[in-house]
N, CA, C, O and CB atoms as a CASP TS submission, in Angstrom:
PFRMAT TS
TARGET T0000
AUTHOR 0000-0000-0000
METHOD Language model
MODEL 1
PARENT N/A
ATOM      1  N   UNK     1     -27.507 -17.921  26.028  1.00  0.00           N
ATOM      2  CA  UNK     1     -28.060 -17.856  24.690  1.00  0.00           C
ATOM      3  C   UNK     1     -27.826 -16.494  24.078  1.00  0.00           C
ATOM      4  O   UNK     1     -27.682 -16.291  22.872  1.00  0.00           O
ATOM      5  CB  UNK     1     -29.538 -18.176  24.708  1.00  0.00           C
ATOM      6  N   UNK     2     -27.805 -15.628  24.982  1.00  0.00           N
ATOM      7  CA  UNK     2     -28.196 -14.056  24.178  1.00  0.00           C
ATOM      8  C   UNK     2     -26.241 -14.046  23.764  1.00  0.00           C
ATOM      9  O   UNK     2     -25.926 -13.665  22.637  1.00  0.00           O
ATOM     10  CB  UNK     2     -29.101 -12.156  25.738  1.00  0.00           C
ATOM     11  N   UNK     3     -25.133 -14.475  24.743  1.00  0.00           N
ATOM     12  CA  UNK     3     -24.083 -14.194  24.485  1.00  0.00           C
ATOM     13  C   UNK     3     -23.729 -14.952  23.196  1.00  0.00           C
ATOM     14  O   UNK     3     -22.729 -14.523  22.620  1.00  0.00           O
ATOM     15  CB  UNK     3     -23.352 -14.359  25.558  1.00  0.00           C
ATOM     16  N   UNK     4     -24.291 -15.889  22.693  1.00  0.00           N
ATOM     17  CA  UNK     4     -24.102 -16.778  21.828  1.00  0.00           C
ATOM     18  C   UNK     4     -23.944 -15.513  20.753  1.00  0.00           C
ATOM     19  O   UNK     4     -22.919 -14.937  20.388  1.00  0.00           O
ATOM     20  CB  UNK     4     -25.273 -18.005  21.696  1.00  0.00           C
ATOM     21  N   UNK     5     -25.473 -15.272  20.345  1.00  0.00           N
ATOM     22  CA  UNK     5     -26.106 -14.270  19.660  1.00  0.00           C
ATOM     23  C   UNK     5     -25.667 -13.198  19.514  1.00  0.00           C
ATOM     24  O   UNK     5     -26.133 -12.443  18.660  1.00  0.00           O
ATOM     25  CB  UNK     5     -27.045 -14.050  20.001  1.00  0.00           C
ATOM     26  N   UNK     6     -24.463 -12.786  20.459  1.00  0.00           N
ATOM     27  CA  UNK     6     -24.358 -11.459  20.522  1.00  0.00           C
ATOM     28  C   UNK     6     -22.557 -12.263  19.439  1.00  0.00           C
ATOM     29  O   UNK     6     -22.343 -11.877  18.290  1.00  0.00           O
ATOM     30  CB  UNK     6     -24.464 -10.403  22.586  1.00  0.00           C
ATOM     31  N   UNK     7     -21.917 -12.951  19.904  1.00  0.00           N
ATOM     32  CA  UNK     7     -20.854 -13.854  19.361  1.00  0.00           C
ATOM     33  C   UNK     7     -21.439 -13.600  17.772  1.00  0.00           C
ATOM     34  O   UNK     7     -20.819 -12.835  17.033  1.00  0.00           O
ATOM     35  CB  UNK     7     -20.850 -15.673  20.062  1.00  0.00           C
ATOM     36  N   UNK     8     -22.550 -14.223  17.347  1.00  0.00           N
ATOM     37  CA  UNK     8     -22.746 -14.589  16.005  1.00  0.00           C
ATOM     38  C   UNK     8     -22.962 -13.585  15.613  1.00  0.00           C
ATOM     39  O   UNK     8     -22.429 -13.500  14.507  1.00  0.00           O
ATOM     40  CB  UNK     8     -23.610 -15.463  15.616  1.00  0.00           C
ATOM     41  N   UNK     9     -23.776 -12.142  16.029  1.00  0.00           N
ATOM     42  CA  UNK     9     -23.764 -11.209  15.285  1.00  0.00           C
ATOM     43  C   UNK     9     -22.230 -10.128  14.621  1.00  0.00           C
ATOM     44  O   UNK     9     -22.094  -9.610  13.513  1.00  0.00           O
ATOM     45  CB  UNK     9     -24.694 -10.605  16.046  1.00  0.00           C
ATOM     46  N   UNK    10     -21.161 -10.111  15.994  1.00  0.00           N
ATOM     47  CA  UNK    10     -20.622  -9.842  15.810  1.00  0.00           C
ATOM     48  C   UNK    10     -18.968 -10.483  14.576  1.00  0.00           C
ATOM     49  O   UNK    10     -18.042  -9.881  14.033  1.00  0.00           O
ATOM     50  CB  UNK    10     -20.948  -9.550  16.833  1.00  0.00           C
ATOM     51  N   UNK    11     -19.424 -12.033  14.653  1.00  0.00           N
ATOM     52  CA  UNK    11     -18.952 -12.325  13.319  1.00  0.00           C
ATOM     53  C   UNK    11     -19.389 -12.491  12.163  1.00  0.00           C
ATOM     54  O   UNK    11     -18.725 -13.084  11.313  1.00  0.00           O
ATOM     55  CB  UNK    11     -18.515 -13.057  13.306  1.00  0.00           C
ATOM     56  N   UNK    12     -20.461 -12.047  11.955  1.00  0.00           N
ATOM     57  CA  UNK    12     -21.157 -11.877  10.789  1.00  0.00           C
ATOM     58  C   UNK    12     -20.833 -10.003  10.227  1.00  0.00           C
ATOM     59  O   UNK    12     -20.830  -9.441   9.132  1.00  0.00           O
ATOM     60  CB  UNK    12     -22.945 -12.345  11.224  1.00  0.00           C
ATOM     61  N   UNK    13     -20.611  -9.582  11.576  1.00  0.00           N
ATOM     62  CA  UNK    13     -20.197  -8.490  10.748  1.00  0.00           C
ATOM     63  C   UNK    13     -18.502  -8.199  10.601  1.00  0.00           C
ATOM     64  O   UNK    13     -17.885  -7.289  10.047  1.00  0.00           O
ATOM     65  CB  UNK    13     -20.925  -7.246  11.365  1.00  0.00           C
ATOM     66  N   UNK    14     -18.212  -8.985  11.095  1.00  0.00           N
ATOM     67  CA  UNK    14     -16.434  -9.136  11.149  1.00  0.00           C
ATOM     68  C   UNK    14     -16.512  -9.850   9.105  1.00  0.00           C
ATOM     69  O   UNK    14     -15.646  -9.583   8.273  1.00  0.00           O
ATOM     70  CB  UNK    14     -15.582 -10.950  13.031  1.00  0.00           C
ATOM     71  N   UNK    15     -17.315 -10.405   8.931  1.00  0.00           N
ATOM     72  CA  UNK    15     -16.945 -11.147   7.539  1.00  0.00           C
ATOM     73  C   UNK    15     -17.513 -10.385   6.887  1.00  0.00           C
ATOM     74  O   UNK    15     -16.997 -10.590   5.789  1.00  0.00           O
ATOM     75  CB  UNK    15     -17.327 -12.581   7.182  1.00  0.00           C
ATOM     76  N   UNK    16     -18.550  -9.279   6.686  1.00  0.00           N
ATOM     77  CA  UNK    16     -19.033  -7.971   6.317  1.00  0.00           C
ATOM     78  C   UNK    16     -17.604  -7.518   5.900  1.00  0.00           C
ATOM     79  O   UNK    16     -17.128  -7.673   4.775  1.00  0.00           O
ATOM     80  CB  UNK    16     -19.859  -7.048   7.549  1.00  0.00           C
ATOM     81  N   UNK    17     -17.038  -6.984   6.876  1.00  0.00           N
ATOM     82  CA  UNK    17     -16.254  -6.329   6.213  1.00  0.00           C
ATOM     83  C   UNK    17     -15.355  -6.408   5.610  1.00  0.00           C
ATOM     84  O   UNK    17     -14.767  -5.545   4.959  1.00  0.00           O
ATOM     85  CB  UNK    17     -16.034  -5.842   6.542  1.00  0.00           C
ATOM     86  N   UNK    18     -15.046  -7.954   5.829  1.00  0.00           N
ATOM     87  CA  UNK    18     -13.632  -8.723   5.457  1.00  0.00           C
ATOM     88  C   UNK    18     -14.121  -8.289   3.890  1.00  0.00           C
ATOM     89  O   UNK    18     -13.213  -8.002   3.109  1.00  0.00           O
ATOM     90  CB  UNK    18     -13.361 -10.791   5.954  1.00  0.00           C
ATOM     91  N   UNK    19     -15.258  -8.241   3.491  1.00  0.00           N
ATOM     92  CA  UNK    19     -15.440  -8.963   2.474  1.00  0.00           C
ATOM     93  C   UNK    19     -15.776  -7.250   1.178  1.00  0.00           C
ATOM     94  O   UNK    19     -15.628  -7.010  -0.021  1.00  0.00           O
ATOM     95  CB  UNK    19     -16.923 -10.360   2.920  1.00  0.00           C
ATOM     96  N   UNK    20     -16.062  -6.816   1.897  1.00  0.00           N
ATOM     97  CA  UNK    20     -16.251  -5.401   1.597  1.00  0.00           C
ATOM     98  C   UNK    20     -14.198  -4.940   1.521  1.00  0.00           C
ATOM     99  O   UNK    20     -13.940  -4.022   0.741  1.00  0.00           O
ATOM    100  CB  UNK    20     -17.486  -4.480   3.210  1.00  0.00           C
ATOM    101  N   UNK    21     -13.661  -5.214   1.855  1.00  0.00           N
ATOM    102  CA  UNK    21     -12.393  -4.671   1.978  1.00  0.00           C
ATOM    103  C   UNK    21     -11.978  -5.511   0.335  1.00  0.00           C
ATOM    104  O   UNK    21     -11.853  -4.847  -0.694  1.00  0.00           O
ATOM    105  CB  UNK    21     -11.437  -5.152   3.687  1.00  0.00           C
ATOM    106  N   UNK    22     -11.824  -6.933   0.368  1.00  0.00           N
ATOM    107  CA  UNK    22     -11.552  -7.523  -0.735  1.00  0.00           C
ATOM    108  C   UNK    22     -12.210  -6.837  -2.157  1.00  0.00           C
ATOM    109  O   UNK    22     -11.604  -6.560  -3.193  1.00  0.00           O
ATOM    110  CB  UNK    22     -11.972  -8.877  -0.475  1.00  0.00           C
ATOM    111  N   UNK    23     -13.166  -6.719  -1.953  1.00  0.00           N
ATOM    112  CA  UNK    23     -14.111  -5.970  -2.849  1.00  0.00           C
ATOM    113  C   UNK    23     -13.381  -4.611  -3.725  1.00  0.00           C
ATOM    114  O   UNK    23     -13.194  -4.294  -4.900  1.00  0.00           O
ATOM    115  CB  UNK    23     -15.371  -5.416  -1.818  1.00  0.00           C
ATOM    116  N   UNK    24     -13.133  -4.102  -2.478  1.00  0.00           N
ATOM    117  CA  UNK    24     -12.227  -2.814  -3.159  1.00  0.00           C
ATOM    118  C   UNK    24     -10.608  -3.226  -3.853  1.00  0.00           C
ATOM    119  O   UNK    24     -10.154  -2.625  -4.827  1.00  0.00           O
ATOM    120  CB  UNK    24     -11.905  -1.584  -1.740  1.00  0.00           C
ATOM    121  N   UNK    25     -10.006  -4.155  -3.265  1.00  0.00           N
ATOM    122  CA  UNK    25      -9.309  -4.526  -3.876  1.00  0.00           C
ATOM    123  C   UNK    25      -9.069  -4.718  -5.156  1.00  0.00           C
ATOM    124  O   UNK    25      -8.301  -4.080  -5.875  1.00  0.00           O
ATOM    125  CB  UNK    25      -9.251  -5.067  -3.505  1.00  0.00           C
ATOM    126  N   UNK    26     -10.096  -6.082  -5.568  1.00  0.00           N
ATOM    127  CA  UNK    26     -10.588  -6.242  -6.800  1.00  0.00           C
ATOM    128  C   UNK    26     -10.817  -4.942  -7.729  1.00  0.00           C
ATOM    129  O   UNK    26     -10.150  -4.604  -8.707  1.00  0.00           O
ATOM    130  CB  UNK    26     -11.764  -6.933  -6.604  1.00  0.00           C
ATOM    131  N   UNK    27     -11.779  -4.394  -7.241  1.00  0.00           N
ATOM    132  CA  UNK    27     -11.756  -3.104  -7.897  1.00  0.00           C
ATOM    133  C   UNK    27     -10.915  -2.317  -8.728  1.00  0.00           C
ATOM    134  O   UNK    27     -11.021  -1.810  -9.845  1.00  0.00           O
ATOM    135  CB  UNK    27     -11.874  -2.487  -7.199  1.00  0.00           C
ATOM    136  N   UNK    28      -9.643  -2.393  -7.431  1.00  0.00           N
ATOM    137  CA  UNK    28      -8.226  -1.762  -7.873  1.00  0.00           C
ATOM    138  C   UNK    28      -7.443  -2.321  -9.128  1.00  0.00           C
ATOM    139  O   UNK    28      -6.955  -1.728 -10.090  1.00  0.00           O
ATOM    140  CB  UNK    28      -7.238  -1.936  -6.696  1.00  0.00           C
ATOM    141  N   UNK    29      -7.487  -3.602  -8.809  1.00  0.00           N
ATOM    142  CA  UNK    29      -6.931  -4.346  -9.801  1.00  0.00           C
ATOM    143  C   UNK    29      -7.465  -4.606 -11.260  1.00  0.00           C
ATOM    144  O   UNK    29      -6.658  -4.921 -12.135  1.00  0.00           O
ATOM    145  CB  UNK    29      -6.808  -5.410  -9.260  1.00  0.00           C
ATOM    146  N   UNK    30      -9.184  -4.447 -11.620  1.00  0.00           N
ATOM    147  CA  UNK    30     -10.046  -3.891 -12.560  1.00  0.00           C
ATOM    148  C   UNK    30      -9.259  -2.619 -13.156  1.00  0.00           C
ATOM    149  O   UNK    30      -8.889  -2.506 -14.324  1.00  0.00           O
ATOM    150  CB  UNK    30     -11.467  -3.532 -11.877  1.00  0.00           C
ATOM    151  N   UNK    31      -9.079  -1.704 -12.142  1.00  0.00           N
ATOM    152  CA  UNK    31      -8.965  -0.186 -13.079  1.00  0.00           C
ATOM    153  C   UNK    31      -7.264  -0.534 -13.281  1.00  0.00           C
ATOM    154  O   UNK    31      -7.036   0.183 -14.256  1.00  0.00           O
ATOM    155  CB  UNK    31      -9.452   1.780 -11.973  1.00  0.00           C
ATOM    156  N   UNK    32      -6.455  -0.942 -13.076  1.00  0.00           N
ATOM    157  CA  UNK    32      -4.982  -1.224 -12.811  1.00  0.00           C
ATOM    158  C   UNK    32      -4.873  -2.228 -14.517  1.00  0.00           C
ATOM    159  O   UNK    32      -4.016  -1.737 -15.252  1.00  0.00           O
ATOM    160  CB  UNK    32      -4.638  -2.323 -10.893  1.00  0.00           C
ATOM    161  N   UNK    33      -5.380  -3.085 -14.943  1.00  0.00           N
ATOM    162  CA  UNK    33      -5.956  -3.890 -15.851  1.00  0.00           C
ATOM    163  C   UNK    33      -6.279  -2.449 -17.102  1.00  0.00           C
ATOM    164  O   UNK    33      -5.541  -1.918 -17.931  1.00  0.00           O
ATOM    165  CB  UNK    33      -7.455  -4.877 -15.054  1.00  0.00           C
ATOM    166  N   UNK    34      -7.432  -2.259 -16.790  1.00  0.00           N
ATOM    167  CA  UNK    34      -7.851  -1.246 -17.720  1.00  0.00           C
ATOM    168  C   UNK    34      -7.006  -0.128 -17.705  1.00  0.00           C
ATOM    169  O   UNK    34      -7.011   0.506 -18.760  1.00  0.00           O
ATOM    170  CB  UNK    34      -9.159  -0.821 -17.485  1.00  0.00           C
ATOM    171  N   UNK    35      -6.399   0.227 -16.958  1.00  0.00           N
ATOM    172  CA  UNK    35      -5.320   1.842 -17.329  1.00  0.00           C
ATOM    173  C   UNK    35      -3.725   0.593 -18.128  1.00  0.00           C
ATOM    174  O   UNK    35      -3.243   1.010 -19.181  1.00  0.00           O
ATOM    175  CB  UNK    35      -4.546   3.277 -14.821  1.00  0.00           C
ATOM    176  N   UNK    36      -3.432  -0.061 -17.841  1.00  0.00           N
ATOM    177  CA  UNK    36      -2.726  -0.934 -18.653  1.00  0.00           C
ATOM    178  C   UNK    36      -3.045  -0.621 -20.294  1.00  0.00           C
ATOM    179  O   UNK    36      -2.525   0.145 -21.106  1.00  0.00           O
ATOM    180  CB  UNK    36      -3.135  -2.426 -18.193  1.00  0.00           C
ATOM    181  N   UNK    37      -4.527  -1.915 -20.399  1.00  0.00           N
ATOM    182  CA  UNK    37      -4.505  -1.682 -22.046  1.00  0.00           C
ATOM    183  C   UNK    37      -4.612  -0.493 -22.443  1.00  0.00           C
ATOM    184  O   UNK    37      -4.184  -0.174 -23.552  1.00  0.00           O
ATOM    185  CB  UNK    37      -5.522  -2.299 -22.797  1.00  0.00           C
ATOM    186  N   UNK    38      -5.175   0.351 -21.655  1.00  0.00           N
ATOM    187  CA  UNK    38      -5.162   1.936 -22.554  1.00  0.00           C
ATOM    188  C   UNK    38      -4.375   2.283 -22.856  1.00  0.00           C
ATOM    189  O   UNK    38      -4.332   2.949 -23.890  1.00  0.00           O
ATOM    190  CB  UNK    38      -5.483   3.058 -22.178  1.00  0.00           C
ATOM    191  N   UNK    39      -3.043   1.960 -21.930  1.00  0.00           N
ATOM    192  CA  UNK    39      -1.560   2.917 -22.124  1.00  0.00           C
ATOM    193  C   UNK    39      -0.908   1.741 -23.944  1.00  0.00           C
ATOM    194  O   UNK    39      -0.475   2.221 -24.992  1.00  0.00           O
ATOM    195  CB  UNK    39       0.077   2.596 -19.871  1.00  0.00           C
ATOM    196  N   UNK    40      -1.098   0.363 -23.632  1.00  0.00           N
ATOM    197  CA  UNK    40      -1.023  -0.579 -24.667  1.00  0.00           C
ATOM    198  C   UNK    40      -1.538   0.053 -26.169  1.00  0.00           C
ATOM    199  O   UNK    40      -0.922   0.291 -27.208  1.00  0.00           O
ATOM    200  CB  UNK    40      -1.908  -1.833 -24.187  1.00  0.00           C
ATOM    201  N   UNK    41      -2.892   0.200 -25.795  1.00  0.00           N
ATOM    202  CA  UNK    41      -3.273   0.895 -26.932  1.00  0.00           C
ATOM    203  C   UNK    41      -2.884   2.142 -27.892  1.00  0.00           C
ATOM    204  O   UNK    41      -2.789   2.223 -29.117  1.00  0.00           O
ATOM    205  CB  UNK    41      -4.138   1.087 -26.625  1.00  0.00           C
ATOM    206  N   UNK    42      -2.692   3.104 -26.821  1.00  0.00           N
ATOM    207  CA  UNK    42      -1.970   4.257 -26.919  1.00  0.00           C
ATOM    208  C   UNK    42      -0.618   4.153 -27.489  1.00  0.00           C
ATOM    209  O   UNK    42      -0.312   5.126 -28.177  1.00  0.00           O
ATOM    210  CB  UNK    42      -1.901   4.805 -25.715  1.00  0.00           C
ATOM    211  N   UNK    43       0.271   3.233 -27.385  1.00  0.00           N
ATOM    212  CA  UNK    43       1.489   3.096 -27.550  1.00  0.00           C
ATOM    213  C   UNK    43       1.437   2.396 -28.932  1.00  0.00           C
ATOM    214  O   UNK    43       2.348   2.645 -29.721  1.00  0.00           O
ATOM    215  CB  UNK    43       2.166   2.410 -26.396  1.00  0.00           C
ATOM    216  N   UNK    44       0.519   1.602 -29.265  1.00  0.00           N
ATOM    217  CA  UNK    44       0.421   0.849 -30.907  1.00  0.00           C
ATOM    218  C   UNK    44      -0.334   2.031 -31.274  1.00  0.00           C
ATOM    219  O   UNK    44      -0.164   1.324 -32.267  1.00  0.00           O
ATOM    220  CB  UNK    44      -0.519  -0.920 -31.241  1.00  0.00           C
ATOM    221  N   UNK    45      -0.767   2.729 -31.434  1.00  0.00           N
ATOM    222  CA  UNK    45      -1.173   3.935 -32.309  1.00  0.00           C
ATOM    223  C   UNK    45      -0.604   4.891 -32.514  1.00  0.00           C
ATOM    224  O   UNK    45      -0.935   5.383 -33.593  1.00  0.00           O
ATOM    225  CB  UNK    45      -2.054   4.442 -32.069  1.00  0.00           C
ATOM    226  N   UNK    46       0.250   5.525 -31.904  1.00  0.00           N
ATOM    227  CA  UNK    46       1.152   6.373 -31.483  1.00  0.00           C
ATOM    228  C   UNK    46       2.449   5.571 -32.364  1.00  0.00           C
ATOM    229  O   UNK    46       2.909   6.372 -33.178  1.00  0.00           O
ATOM    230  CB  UNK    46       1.202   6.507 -29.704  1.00  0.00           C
ATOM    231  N   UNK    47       3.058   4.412 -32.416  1.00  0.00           N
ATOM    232  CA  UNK    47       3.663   3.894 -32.874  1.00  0.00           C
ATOM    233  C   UNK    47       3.756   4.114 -34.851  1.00  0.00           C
ATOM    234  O   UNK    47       4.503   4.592 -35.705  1.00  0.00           O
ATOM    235  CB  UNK    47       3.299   2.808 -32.172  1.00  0.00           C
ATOM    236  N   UNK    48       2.015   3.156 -34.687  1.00  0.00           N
ATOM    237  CA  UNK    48       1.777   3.864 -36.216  1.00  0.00           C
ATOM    238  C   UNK    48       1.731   4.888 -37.027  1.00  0.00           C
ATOM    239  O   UNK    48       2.272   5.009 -38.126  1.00  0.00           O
ATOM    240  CB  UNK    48       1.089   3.783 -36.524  1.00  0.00           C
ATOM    241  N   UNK    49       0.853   5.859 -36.267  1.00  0.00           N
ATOM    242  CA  UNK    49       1.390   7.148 -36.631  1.00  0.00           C
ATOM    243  C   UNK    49       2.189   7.537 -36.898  1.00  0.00           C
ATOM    244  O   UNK    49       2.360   7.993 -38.028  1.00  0.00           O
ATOM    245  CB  UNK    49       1.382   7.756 -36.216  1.00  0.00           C
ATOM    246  N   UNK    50       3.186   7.540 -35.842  1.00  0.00           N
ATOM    247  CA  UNK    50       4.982   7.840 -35.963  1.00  0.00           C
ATOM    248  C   UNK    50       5.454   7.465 -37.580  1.00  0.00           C
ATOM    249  O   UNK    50       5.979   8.234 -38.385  1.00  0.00           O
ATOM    250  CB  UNK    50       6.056   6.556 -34.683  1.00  0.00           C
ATOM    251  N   UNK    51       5.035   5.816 -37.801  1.00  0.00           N
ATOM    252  CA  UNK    51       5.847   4.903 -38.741  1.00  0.00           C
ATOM    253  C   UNK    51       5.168   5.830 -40.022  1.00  0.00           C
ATOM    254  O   UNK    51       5.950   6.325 -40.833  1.00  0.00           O
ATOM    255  CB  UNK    51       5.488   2.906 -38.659  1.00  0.00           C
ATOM    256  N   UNK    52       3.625   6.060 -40.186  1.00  0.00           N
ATOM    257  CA  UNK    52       2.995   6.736 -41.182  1.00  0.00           C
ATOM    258  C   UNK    52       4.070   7.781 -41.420  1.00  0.00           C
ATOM    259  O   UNK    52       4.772   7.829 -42.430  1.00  0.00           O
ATOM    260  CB  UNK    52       1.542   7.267 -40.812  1.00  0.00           C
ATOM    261  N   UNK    53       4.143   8.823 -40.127  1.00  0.00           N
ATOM    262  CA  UNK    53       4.515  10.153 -40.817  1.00  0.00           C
ATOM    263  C   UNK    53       5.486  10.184 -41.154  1.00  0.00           C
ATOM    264  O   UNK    53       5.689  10.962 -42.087  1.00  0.00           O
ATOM    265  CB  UNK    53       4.448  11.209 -40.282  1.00  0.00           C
ATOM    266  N   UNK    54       6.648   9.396 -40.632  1.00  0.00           N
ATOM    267  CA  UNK    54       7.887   9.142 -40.982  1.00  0.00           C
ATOM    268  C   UNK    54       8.261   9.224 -42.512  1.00  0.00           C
ATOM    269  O   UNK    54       9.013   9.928 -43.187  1.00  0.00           O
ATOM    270  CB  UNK    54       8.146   7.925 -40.468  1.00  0.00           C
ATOM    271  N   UNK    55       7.183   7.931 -42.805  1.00  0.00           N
ATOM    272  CA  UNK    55       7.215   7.852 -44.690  1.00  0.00           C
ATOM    273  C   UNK    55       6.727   8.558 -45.348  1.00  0.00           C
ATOM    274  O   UNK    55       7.083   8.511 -46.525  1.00  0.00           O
ATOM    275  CB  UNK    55       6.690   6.876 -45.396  1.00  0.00           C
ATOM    276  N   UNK    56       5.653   9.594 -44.955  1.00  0.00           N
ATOM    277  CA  UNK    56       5.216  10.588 -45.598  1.00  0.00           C
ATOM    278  C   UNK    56       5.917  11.770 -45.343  1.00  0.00           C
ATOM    279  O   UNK    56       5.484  12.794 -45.871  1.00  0.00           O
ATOM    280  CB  UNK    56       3.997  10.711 -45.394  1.00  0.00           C
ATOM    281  N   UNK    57       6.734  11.823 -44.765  1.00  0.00           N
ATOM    282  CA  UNK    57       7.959  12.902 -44.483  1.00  0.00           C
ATOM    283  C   UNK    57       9.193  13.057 -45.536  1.00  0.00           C
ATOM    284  O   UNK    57       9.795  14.019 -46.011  1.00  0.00           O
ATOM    285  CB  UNK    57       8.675  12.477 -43.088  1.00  0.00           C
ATOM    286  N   UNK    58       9.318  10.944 -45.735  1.00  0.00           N
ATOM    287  CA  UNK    58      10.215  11.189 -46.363  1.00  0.00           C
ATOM    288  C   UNK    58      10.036  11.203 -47.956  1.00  0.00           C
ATOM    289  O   UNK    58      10.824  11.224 -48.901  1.00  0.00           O
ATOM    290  CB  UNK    58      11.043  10.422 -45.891  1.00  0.00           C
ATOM    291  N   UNK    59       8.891  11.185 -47.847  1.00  0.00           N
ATOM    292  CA  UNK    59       8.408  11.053 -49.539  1.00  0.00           C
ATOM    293  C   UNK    59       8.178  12.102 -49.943  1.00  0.00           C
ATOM    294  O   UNK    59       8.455  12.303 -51.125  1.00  0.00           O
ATOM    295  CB  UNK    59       7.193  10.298 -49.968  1.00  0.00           C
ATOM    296  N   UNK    60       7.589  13.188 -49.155  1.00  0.00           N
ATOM    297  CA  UNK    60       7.642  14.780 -49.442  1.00  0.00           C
ATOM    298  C   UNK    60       9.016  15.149 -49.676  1.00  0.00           C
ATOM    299  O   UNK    60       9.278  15.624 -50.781  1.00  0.00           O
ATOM    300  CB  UNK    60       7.086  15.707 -48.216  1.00  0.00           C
ATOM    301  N   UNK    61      10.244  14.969 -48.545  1.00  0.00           N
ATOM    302  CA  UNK    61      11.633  15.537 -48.912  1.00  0.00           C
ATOM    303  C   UNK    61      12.145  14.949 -50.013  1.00  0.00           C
ATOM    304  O   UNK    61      13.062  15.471 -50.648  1.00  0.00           O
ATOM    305  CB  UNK    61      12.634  15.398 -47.881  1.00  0.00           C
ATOM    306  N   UNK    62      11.411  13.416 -50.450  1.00  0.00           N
ATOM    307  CA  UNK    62      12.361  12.604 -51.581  1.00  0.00           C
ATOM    308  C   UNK    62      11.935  14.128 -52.610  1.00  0.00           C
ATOM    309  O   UNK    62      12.694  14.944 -53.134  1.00  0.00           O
ATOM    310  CB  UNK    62      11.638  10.468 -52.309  1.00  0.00           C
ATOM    311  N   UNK    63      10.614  14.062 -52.600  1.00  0.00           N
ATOM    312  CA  UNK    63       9.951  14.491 -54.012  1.00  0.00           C
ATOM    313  C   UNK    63      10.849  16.612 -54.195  1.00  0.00           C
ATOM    314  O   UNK    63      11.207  17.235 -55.195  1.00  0.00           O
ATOM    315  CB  UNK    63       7.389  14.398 -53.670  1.00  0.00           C
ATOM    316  N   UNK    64      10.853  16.891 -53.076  1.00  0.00           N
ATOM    317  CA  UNK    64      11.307  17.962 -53.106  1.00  0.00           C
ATOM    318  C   UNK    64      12.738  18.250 -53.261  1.00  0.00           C
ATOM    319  O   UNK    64      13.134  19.416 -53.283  1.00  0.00           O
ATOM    320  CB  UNK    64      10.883  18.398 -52.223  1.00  0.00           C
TER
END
């Protein structure tokens, strides 16, 4: 009986950690996700800008 017990404790903590390991995974793939759209974001604003100053560049040299 006690070896049983000693069996069940020790796979209960074998799936502890299985599960704790996945965990971090996920995690990774959360911040991997989120550093994505930021760079997304960054790149359509940065874009606009660009396109803004462009035309206001060239509307100053038209006018000058």
């Amino acid at each position: 009986m006690t070896s049983f017990y000693v069996t069940l404790c020790m796979l209960a903590g074998d799936v502890k950690d299985r599960l704790q390991r996945e965990d971090r995974g996920a995690t990774a793939v959360e911040y991997g996700l989120l550093v994505s759209l930021i760079a997304v974001a960054i790149i359509v604003a940065v874009t606009l800008v660009g396109t803004n100053l462009s035309t206001l560049f060239n509307s100053v040299a038209t006018k000058l």
